[in-house]
C-alpha positions in Angstrom: 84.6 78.0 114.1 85.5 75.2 111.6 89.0 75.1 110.8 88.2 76.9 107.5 87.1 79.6 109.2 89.7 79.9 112.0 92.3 80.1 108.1 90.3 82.8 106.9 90.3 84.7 110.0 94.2 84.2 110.4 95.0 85.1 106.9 92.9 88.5 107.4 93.9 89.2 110.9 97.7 88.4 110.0 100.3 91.2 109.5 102.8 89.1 107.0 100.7 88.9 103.2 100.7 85.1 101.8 102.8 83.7 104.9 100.2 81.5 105.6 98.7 80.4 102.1 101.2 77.6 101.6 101.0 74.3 103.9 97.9 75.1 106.0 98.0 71.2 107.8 100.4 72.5 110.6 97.2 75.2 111.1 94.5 72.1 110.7 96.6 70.3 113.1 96.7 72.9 115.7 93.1 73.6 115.6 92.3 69.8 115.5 94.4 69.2 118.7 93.4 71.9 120.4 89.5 71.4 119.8 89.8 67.3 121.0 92.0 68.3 124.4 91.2 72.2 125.3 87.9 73.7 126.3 87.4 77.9 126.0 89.0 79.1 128.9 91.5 76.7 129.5 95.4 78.0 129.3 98.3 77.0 126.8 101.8 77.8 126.6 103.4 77.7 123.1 107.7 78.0 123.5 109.1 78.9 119.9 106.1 80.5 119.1 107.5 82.7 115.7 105.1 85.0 114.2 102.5 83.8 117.1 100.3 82.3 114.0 99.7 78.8 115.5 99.3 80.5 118.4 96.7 82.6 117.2 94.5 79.8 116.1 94.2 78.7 119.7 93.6 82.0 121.1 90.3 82.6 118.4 89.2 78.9 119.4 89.0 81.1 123.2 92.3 79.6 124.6 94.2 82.1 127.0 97.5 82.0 125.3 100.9 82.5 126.3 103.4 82.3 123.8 107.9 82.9 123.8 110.1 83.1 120.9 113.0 85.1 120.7 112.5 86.0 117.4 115.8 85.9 116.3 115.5 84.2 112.6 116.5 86.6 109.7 113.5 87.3 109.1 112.1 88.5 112.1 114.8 91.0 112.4 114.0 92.3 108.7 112.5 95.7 109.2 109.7 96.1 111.5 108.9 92.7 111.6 109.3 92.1 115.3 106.8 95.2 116.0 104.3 94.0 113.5 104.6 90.2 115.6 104.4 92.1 119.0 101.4 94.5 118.1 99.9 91.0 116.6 100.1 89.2 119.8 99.1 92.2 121.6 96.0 92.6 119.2 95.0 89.0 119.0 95.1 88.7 123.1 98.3 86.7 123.3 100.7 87.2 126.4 103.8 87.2 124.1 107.5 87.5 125.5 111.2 87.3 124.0 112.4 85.5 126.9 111.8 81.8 128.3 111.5 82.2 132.1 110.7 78.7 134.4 107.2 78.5 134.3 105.0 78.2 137.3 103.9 75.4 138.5 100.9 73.4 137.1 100.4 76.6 135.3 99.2 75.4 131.8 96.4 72.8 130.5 98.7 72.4 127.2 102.5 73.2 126.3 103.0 73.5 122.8 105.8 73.3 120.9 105.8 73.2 117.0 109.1 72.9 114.9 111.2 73.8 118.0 112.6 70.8 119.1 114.9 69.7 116.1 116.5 73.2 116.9 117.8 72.4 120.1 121.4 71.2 120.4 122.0 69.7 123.3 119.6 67.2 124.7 115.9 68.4 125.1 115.4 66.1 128.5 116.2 69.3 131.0 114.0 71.9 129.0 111.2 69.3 128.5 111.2 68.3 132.2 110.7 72.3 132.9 107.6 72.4 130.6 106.2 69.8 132.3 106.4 71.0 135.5 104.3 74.1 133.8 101.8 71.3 132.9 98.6 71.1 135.0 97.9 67.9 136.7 96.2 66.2 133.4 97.8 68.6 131.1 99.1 67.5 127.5 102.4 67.8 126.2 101.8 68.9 122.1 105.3 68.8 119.9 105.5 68.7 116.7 108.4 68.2 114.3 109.2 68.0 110.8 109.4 64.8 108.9 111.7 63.0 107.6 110.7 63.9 104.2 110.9 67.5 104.6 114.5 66.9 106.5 115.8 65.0 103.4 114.4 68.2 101.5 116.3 70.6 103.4 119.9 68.4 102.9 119.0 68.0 99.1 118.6 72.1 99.0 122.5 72.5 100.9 123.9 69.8 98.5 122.9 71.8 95.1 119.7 69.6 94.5 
């Protein structure tokens, strides 16, 4: 599927109307990444997965995905959005959990994690050493974070701007 495709298939597949009509790089990007390093078949784990939508995108490109987020944002607590998430997963294919557990060992071909670190407190070095050891001999570490620009954004928004 062309990354076009792979949108329209996400926005008709996912439960949350107009969630992913805004930026739809981060989804490009995913699809991109995951078509250059990943054949079909081949295994990722995505830690601070949200709504599972990136996720998703990897799983229809015929990636066996695992995916863990709390879901603890506002948001996800609003209603029955954590059911409509699970039953997503669940639908899509996605082995989807609340709860990091160590991973096993040269488990994954990818780890993914998009717009997780910069939430991390502490230093990332002991969580990033246990992903790695998730990573297949080969594998590929794939973090993302925001940039700067979108960072200066969010401080603008708490001062008044």
């Amino acid at each position: 599927m062309t990354n076009a495709e792979l949108l329209d298939w996400l926005k008709q597949e996912f439960p949350f109307e107009n969630y992913v009509d805004g930026n739809v790089a981060p989804y490009f990007t995913v699809a991109d990444v995951i078509r250059k390093y990943l054949e079909p078949g081949d295994t990722l784990y995505d830690l601070g997965s949200g709504p599972c939508d990136k996720t998703a995108i990897a799983q229809a490109m015929g990636v066996n995905c695992t995916a863990v987020d709390d879901l603890a944002d506002d948001w996800h607590k609003a209603g029955d959005n954590i059911q409509r998430i699970e039953e997503f997963a669940q639908k899509i294919g996605v082995t989807f959990s609340r709860t990091f557990r160590p991973l096993e060992p040269e488990a994954y071909d990818m780890v993914m994690m998009n717009d997780v670190l910069e939430h991390i407190h502490d230093s990332p070095r002991n969580l990033l050493i246990e992903l790695i050891k998730g990573l297949k001999a080969g594998g590929y570490l794939f973090i993302s974070v925001p940039n700067l620009a979108n960072i200066r954004k969010r401080i603008d928004l708490l001062r008044g701007k």
